[in-house]
DRENVOTOR-24555 format. One record per residue (C-alpha): residue number from 1; residue in three letters; x, y, z. Coordinates in pm, 1 decimal, decimal comma, m for minus. Example, Ala and Ser with C-alpha at 12.3 -4.5 7.8 and 13.67 -1.06 7.14 Angstrom:
# residues 2
ATOM; 1; ALA; 1230,0; m450,0; 780,0
ATOM; 2; SER; 1367,0; m106,0; 714,0
# end
This chain:
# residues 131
ATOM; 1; UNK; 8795,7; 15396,2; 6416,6
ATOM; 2; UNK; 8920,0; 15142,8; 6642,2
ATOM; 3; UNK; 9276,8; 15111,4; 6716,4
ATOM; 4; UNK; 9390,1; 14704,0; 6824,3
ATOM; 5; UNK; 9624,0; 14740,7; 7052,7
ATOM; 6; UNK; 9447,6; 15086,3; 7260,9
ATOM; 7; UNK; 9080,3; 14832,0; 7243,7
ATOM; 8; UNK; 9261,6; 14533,7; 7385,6
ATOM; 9; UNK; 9475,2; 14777,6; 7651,3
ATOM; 10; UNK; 9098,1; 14908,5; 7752,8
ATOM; 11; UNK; 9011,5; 14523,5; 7789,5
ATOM; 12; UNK; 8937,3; 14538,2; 8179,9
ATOM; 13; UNK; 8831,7; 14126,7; 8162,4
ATOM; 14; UNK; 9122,9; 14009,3; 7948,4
ATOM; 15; UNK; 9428,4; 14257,1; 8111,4
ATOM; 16; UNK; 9270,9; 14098,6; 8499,7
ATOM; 17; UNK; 9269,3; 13714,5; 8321,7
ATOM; 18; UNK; 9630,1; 13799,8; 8240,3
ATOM; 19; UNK; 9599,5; 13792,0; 7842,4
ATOM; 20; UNK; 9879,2; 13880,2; 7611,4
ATOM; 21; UNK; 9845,2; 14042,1; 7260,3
ATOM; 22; UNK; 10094,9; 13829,6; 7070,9
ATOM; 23; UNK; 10018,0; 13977,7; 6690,7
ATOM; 24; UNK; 9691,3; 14102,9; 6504,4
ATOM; 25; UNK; 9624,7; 14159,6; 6173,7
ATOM; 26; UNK; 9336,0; 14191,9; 5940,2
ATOM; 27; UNK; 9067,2; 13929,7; 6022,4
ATOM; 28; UNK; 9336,1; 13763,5; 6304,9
ATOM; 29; UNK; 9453,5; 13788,5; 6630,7
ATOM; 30; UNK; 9730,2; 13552,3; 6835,4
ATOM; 31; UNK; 9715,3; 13618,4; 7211,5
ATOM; 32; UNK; 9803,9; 13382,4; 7496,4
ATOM; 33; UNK; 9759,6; 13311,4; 7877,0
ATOM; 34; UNK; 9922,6; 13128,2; 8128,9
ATOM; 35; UNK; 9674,1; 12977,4; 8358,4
ATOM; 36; UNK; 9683,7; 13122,4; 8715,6
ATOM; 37; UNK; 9538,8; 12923,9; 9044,5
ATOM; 38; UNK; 9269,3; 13144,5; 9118,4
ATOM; 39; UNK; 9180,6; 13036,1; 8684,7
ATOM; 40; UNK; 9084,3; 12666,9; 8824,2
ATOM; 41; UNK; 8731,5; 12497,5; 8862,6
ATOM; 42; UNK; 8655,1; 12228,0; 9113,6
ATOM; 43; UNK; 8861,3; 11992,9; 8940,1
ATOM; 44; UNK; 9183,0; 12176,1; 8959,1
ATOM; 45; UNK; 9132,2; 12190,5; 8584,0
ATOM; 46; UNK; 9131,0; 12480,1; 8403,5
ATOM; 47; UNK; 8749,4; 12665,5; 8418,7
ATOM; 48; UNK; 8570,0; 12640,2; 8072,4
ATOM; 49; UNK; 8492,3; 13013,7; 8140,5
ATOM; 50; UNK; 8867,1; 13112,4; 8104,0
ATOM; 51; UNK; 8916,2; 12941,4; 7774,4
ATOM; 52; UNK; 8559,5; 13079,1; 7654,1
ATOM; 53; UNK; 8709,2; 13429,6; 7789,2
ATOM; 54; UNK; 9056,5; 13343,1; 7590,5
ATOM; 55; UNK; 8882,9; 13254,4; 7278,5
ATOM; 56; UNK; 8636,3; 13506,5; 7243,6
ATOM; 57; UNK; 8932,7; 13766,5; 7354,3
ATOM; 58; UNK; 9102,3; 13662,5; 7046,8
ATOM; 59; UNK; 8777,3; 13700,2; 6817,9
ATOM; 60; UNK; 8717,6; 14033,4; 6935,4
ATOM; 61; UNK; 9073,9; 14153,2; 6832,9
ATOM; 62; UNK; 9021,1; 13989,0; 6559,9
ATOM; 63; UNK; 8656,9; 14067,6; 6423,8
ATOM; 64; UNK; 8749,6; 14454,1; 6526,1
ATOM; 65; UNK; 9071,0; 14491,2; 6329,1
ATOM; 66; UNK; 8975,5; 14617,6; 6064,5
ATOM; 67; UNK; 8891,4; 14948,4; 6268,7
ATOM; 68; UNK; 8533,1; 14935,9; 6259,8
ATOM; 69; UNK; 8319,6; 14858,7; 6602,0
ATOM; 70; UNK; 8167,2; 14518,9; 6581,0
ATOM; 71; UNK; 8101,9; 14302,2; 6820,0
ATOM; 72; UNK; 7984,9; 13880,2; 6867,9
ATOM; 73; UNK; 7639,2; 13812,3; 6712,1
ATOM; 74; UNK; 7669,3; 13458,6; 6857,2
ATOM; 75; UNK; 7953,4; 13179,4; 6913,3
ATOM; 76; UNK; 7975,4; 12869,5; 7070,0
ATOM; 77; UNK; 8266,8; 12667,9; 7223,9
ATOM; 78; UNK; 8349,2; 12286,8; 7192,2
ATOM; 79; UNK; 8573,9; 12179,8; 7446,4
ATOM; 80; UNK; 8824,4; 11915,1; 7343,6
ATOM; 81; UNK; 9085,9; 11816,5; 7596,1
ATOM; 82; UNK; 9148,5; 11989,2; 7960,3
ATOM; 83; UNK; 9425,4; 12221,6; 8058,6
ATOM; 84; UNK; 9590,0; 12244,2; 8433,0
ATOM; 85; UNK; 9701,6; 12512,2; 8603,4
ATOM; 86; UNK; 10019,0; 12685,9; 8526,9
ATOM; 87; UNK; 9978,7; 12530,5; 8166,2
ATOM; 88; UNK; 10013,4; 12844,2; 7876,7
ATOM; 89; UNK; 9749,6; 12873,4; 7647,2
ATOM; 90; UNK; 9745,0; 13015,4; 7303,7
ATOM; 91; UNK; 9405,6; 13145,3; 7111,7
ATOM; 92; UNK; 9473,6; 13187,5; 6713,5
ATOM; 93; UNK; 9171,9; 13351,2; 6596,0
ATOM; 94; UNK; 9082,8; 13338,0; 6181,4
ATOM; 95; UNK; 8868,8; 13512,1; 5953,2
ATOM; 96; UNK; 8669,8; 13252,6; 5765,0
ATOM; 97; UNK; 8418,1; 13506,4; 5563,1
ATOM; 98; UNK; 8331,0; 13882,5; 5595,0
ATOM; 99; UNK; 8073,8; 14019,7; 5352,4
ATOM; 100; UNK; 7884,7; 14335,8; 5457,1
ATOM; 101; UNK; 7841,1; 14417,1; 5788,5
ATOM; 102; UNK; 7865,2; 14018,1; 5898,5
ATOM; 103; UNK; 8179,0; 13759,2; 5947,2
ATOM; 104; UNK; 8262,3; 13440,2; 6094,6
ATOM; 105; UNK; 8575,3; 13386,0; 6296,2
ATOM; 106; UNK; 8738,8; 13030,3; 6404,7
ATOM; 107; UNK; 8960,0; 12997,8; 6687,1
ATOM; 108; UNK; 9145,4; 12761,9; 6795,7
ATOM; 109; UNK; 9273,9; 12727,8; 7182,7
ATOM; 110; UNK; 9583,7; 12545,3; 7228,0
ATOM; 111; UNK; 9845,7; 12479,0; 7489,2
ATOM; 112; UNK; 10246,4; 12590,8; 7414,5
ATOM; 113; UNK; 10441,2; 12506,7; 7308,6
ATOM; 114; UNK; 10335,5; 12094,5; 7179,5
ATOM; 115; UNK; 9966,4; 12216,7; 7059,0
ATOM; 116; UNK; 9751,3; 11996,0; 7224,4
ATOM; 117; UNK; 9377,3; 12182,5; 7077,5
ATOM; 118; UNK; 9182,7; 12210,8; 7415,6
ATOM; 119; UNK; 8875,6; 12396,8; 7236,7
ATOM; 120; UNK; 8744,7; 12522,4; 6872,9
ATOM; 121; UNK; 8525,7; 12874,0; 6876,6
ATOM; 122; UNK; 8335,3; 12989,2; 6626,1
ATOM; 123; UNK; 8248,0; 13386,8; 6681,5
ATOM; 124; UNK; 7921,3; 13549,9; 6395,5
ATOM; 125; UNK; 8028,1; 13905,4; 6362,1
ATOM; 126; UNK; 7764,3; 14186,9; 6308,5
ATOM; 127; UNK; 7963,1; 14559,4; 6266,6
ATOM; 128; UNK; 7753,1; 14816,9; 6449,8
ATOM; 129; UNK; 7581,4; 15109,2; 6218,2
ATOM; 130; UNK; 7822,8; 15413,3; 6195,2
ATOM; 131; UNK; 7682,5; 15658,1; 6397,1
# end
């Protein structure tokens, strides 16, 4: 069985991005991130690969609370507005179906504390075989 808060501690890419465990519970997760300098691209905008890491952060918590392993069968990312740095950035991950071994998880990336949606996620479960 998987325990939330010890899989998220054991994290090693979201505790060095700086992520936050805000609340979990079954089929959601709340975490947040405020964006550091060495987060930037090119643009001094935020990198699409942090908020891909934020959102998919968030599914994992969220897709894995129920204490079973299971991990992304696929996702994709639409990116909606930027983010600078030294913004905060919240991920609200929800359940939208589970049946079986399968589920689909939204998330939604936004910056705190007005809400501006930066990007949508949507995470396909698949819970790995008991072994």
């Amino acid at each position: 069985m998987i325990d939330v808060t010890a899989f998220f501690a054991a994290d090693r890419a979201a505790q060095a991005a700086g992520i936050e465990l805000l609340a979990f519970g079954p089929g959601s997760a709340h975490i947040a991130l405020t964006v550091r300098p060495d987060q930037g691209n090119g643009l001094d905008g935020v990198h699409g690969g942090v908020v891909f890491l934020l959102a998919d952060t968030a599914f994992g918590l969220a897709c894995n609370s129920y204490g079973r392993p299971t991990v992304a069968r696929s996702c994709q990312i639409e990116f909606l507005a930027g983010a600078t740095i030294g913004d905060r950035l919240e991920a609200r991950a929800t359940e939208r179906m589970r049946s079986g071994r399968n589920g689909i998880y939204d998330v939604a990336v936004m910056t705190a504390p007005d809400g501006l949606l930066i990007a949508e996620f949507r995470g396909n479960s698949r819970e790995l075989r008991p072994t």
